[in-house]
N, C-alpha and C positions, 0 to 999 in steps of 0.2 A: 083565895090568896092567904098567902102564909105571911104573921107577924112575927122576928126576930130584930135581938138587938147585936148586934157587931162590934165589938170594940168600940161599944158606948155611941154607936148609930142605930137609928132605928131605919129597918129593912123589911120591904116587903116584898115578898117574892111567889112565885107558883108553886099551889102545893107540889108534891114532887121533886121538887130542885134540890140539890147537893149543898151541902154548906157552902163547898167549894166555889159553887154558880152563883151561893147568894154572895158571896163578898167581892165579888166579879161585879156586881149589881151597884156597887158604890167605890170601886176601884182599887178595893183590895187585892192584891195577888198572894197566893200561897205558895208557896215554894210547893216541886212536887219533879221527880224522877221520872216514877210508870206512867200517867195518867196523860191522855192527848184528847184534846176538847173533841166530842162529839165523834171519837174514833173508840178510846181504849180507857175503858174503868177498871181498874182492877184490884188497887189496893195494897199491891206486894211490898212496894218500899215504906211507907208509912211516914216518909218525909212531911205531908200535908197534914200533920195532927193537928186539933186544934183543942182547947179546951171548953168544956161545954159545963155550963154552974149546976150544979147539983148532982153530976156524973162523977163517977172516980177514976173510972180511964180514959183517957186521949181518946178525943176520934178521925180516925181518916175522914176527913173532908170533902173526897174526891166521890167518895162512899155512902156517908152518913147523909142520912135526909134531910131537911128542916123540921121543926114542930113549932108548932105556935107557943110562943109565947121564949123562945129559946133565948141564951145568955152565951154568947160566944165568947171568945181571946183568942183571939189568931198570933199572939204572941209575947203574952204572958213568960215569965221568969220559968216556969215551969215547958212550957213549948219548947221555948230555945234551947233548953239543956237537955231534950226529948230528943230534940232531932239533931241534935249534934251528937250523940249518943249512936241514935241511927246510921247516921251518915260515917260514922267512924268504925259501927259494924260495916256497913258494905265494904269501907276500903281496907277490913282488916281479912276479908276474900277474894282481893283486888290486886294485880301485878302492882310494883310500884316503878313503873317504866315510861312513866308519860313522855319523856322527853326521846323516846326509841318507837312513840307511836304516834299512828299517822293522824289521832283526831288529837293530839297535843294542839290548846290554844283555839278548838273548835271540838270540844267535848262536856257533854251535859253535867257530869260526873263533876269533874274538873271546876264547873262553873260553879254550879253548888255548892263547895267545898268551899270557894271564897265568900260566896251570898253567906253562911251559916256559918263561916271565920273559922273554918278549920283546920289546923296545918300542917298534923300527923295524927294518926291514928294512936292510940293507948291502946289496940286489943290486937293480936296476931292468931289467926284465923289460920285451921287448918290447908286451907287452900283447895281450892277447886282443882285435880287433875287437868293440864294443859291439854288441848288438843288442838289442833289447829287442820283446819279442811279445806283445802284452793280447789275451787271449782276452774274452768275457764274465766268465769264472769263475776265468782263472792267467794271471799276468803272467809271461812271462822275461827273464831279464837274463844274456845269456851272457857280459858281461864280472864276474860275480860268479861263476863258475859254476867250482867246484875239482876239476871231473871227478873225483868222488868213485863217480858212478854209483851212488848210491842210487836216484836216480827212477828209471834205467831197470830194476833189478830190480823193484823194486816195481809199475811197470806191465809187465813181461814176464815175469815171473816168480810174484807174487802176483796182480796182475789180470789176465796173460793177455790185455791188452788190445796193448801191443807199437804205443804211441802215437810213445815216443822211441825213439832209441838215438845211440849214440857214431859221429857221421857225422866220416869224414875220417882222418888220420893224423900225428900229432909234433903239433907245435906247431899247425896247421891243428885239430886235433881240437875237434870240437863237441858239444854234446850237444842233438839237436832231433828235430822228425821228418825223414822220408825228403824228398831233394830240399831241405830247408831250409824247407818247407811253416808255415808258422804254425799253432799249435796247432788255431785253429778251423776248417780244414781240410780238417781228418782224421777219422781214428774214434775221438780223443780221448774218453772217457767225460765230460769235467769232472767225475773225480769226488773229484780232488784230492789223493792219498794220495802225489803225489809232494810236494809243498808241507809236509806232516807231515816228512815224511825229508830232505827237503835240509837240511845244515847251516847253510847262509848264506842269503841275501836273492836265488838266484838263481830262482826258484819260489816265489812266494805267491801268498794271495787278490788278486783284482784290487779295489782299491780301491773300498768302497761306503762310506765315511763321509763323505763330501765333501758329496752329494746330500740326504743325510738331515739333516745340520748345517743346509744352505740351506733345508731345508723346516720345520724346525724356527723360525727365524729369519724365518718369510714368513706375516706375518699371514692370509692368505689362505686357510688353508693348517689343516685340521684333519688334525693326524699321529697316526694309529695302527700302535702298536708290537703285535704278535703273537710269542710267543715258543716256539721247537718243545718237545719232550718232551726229548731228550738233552741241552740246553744248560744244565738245571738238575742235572743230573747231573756237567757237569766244569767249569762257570765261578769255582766257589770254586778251582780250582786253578791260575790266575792271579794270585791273594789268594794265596798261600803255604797256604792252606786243604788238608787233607790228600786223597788222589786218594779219590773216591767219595761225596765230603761233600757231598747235595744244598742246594742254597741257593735255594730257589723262591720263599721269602718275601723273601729279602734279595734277590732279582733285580727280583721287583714294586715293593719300595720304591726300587732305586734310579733302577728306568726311570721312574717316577714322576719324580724325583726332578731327571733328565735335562732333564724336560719334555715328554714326549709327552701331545697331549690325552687319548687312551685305551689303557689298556694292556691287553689281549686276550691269550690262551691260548690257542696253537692245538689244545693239549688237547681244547677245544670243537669243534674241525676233521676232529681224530681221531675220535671220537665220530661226529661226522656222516660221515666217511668212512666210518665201521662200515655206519650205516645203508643207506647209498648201496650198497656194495660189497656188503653182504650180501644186500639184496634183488637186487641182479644177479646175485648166485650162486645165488641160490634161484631164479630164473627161466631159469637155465640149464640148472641141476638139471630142471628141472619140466618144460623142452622136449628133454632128454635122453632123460629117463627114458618122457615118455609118446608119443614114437615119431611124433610129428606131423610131417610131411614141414614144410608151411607155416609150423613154429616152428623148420627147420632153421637158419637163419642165426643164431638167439639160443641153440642148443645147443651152440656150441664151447667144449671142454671139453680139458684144464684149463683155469680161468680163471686169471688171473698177477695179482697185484695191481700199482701204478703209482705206488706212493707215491715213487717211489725214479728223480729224474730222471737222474742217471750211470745206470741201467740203461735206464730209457727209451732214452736215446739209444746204449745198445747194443743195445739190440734193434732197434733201428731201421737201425742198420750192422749189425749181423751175422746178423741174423735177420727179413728184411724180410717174408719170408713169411710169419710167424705171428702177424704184430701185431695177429689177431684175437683173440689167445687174451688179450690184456690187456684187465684191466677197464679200462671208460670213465670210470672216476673221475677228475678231478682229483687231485694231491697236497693234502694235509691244508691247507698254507698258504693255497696258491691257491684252495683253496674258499673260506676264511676272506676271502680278499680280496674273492671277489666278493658276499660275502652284506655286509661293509661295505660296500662300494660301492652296493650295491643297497638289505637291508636295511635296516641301520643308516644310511646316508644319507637314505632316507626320513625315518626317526625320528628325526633329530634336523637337517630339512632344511636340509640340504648338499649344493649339487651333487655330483654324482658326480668332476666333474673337480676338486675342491677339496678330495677324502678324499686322503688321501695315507699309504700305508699300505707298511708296514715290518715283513717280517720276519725274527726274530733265529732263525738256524739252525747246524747243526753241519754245514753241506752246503757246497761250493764249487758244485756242481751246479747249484743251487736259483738262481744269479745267473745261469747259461746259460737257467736255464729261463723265469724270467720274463719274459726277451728272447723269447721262441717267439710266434711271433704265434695260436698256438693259444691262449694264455691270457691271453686280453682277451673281456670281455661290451659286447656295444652301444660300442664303441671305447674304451672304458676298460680298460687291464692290469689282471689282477686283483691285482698287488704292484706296485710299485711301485722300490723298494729292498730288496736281500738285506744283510746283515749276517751275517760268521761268530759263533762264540764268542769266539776271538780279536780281532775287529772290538767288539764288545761291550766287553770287559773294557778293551781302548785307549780307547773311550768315555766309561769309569764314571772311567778314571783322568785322562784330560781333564777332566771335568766335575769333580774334587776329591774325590770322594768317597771316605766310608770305606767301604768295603764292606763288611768283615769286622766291621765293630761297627754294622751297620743293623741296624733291627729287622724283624721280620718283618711281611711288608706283604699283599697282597689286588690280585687282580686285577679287574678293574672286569667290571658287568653291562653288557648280556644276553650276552657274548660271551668269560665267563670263566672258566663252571665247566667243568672236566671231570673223568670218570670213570675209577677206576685201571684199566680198559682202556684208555685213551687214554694214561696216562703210560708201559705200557711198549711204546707202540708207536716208542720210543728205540732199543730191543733185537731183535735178529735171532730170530725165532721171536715176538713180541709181537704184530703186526698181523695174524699167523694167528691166536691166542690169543685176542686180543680179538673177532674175527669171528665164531668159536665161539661163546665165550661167549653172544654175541647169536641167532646164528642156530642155535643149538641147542636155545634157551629158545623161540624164537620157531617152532617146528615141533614140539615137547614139550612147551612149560609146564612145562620142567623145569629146576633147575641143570644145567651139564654138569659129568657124573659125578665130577672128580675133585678131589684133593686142594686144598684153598685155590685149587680153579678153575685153577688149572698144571696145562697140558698134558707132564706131565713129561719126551711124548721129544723135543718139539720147546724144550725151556729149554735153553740152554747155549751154547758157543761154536763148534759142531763147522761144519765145513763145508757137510753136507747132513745134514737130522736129516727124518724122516718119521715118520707118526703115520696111525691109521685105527681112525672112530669110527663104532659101527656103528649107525643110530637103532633103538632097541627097540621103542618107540612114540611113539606121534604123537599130537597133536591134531587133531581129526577136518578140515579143511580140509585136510591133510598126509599123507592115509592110504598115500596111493600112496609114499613115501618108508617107509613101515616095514619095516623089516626093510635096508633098502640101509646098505652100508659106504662111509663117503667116507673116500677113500685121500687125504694132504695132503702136502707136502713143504716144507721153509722150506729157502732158502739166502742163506749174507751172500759178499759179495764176488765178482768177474764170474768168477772161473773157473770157480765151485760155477753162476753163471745160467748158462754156458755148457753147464756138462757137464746140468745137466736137461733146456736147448732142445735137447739133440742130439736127446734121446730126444722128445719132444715133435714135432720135427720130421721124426722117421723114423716118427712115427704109434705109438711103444710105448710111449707115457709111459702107466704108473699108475694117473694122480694126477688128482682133481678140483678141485683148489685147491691152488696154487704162490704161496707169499711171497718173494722177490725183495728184496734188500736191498743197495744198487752196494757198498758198503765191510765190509771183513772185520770181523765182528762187530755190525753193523749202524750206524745213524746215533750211537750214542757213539763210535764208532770214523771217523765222518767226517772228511771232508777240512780243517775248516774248524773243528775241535777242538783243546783248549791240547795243544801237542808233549809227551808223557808220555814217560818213561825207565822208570818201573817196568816189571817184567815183566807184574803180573799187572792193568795197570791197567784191560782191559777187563774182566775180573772187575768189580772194585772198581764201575766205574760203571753195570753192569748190577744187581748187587746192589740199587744205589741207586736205581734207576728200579722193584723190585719192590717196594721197604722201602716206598716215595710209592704204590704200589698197593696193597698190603697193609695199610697204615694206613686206607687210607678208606671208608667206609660205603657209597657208591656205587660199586660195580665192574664194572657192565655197561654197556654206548653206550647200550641203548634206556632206563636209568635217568635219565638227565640231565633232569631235570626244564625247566632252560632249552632243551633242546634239540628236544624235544616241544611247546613251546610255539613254536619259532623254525616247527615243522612245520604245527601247528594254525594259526596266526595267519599267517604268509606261507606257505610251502613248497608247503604240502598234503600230497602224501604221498612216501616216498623212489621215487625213479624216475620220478616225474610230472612235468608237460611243463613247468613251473617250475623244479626240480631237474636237468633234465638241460638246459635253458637256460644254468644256473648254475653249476655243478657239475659238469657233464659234458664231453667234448674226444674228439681222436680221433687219431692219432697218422700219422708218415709213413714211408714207404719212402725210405733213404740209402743211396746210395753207398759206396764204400770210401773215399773222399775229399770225402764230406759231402755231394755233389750228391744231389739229388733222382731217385729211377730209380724 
């Protein structure tokens, strides 16, 4: 243990600790730009100086060690004029446009400026050359950009994916890809998690509320809003609403409320992804297992689920050989769109090209993927416009409303009930869970074995979590399945998909079923989610998506009563030549630079 004193406290801390962590230790806070706890040390803005006795320079705090015996000031007369100094360099390389930007009033830059009382700059800075890059899914703006080097940790470091980095040197220094390549280029994931971490307005979502305002406003024009499972899990926390406070009911009244002709649940989507994806796992199983040459191309094994378009499109770059091993499913949304388009278009005749359908997601992803000309039926996209949660909650406050004092509201039929399998397929380890659930009933006639239906080694936050359930007995169409163990694996975030496809790809995986999830901790933890500070805030709104599953009477896909009917009355059956018209897609071989190979 290490002895320091703090601004006239005496502090003991582990050797190794940061000054920064010791004054954390008696509830001091430093001010600080770059630095994100147990994610990003880096150093660049120098905002966290502190002064240390018998030193002649300031030290980053974020940075510097302890030593025994040390004398700090975290805010000394000498501090204060340090980092005001600092801070008025950064914004003398800084647009001065805050009220024309979208993180005005929710940006880090902005907040520190009042924390450290400062309220113009003295120095004019050559300026960074503007550039601005609109992906489908992230816009950049490198004249906003405080080379704080958040994103690029975050994609090299946490995703492993090593999209950006800091091209160039001094004042030239950039933060892009290699070459100056535009995002959409590269083996970008779109899966957004640098857009969470940047302080300022240099990395957001790419604008989708323009399109949906005009379609909303074009008589012509029947708009259906769809809303994913994670969004009701963090949209109260935009509302000042506490982190992990679901608001599903105030979410349905207030998209009502908006004006969309129907408000859908892709809840409902979930569910029929179950069906879909579970009878494709069983018929994988069943050409596995019974050794038929002729059913070899439908026994590749593991199957990978596809809910998850930033993983799609790395498997597609980094893994182009295995994109057999993913189900054929559509994602949850884009099913939902196409059975509006199709279904509900019939039933309530509308042409197809006059549905115009919107969904509310926690993905930045989901806005690349809709552009894919994979998912369009008979020349109609199955979505139309993505929306984040952040995009949403700008919406509800456009439109006036009070959010936090709605009432609780109801999502409209036939395309709105879902099943608490479907709510937590928000959560990393959910859309394995809920699979089970179905297709363990539906080869048994039985619950699966366990506690409140939680599969308890795949619940949690962990990187790779696996699980293997071994069927006791069967129901007699299923005989040949008794007694086999299926070995499963869940992981959130592309290092954890990376490190399974190794093994997968060297032919030693496992595992007969692989859940995939692009963002750490799964779609609560998306790219396209309110910016959280808490530590434990992925806790918080996983908890939330199990409390909305736990609570309801219906917990299994193939219970959906509306959903069974959507099957009886159009569908026919999951996997038939209707559903896989609809519902079904197929994926491509990329490049390291996006081309097609």
């Amino acid at each position: 243990m290490i002895h320091v004193t703090i601004n006239g406290k005496p502090v003991e801390v582990s050797e190794g600790s940061t000054i920064m962590e010791a004054a954390e230790t008696v509830g001091i806070r430093i001010p600080s730009l770059c630095h994100m706890k147990n994610v990003h040390q880096y150093g660049s803005c120098r905002i966290c100086v502190v002064e240390v006795e018998g030193m002649k320079n300031l030290q980053a705090s974020c940075m510097a060690k302890v030593r025994e015996g040390m004398v700090i000031r975290t805010h000394s007369p000498k501090v204060l004029a340090a980092r005001k100094v600092l801070y008025e360099l950064l914004l003398s390389n800084h647009p001065k446009d805050c009220l024309n930007c979208s993180r005005n009033t929710n940006c880090e830059l902005q907040e520190l400026g009042y924390e450290l009382g400062v309220g113009e700059s003295r120095f004019e800075g050559a300026m960074t050359k503007p550039m601005v890059d609109i992906s489908p899914s992230i816009t950049r703006d490198t004249s906003k950009c405080v080379l704080c080097r958040r994103c690029v940790t975050v994609c090299t470091q946490i995703q492993k994916v090593g999209a950006i980095q800091a091209q160039n040197r001094g004042f030239d220094t950039v933060v892009s890809p290699a070459m100056g390549l535009p995002l959409n280029s590269t083996a970008c994931a779109m899966c957004g998690q640098c857009t969470v971490v940047c302080p300022t307005g240099a990395l957001k979502e790419t604008d989708g509320l323009a399109p949906v305002w005009r379609a909303l406003a074009d008589p012509e024009k029947r708009v259906v809003v769809q809303v994913a499972p994670a969004v009701r899990a963090a949209l109260g926390e935009e509302f000042g609403l506490p982190v992990g406070t679901p608001v599903t009911g105030k979410m349905a009244t207030a998209l009502h409320e908006i004006g969309f002709d129907d408000v859908f649940d892709t809840l409902f989507s979930a569910d029929l992804t179950i069906l879909e994806e579970g009878t494709e796992l069983l018929g994988r199983l069943n050409a596995a297992l019974k050794g038929d040459e002729s059913q070899k191309e439908k026994a590749v094994l593991p199957m990978i689920t596809s809910c998850s378009p930033g993983w799609i499109k790395h498997i597609e770059h980094q893994f182009p050989e295995e994109l057999d091993h993913l189900s054929t499913c559509k994602s949850p949304h884009t099913m939902l769109g196409a059975v509006v388009k199709s279904f509900y278009a019939e039933r309530t005749a509308t042409a197809p090209e006059n549905m115009f359908v919107v969904s509310v997601m926690p993905c930045t992803a989901k806005k690349y993927e809709i552009q894919r000309p994979e998912m369009e039926v008979d020349g109609n996209r199955d979505v139309d416009a993505v929306l984040t949660t952040r995009e949403l909650a700008r919406m509800i406050k456009t439109a006036g409303i009070d959010f936090v004092n709605l009432p609780e509201g109801e999502f409209d039929a036939p395309l709105g009930l879902g099943t608490g399998a479907a709510d937590i397929f928000g959560v990393t380890g959910g859309v394995m869970e809920a699979a089970l659930r179905t297709v363990y009933e539906v080869v048994t006639g039985k619950e699966l074995p366990f506690d409140k239906l939680h599969v308890a080694p795949i619940v949690g936050l962990e990187q790779v979590k696996t699980a293997s359930i071994t069927i006791e007995d069967t129901l007699p169409a299923y005989e040949h399945l008794k007694g086999v163990t299926v070995n499963v694996a869940v992981t959130s975030g592309l290092e954890g998909a990376s490190m399974l496809m190794d093994e997968v790809a060297a032919g030693t995986s496992p595992y007969h079923f692989i859940e995939v999830m692009g963002c750490p901790g799964g779609c609560i933890n998306g790219g396209g989610q309110p910016r959280c500070t808490e530590e434990n805030y992925r806790e918080k709104r996983s908890n939330a998506l199990y409390s909305e599953d736990e609570r309801k009477v219906l917990r299994k896909s193939h219970e959906n009563p509306d959903l069974m009917k959507l099957y009886s009355e159009y569908l026919g059956e999951p996997n038939g030549h209707l559903s896989h018209h609809l519902l079904h897609t197929h994926y491509v071989k990329r490049g390291k630079y996006n081309q097609l190979v």
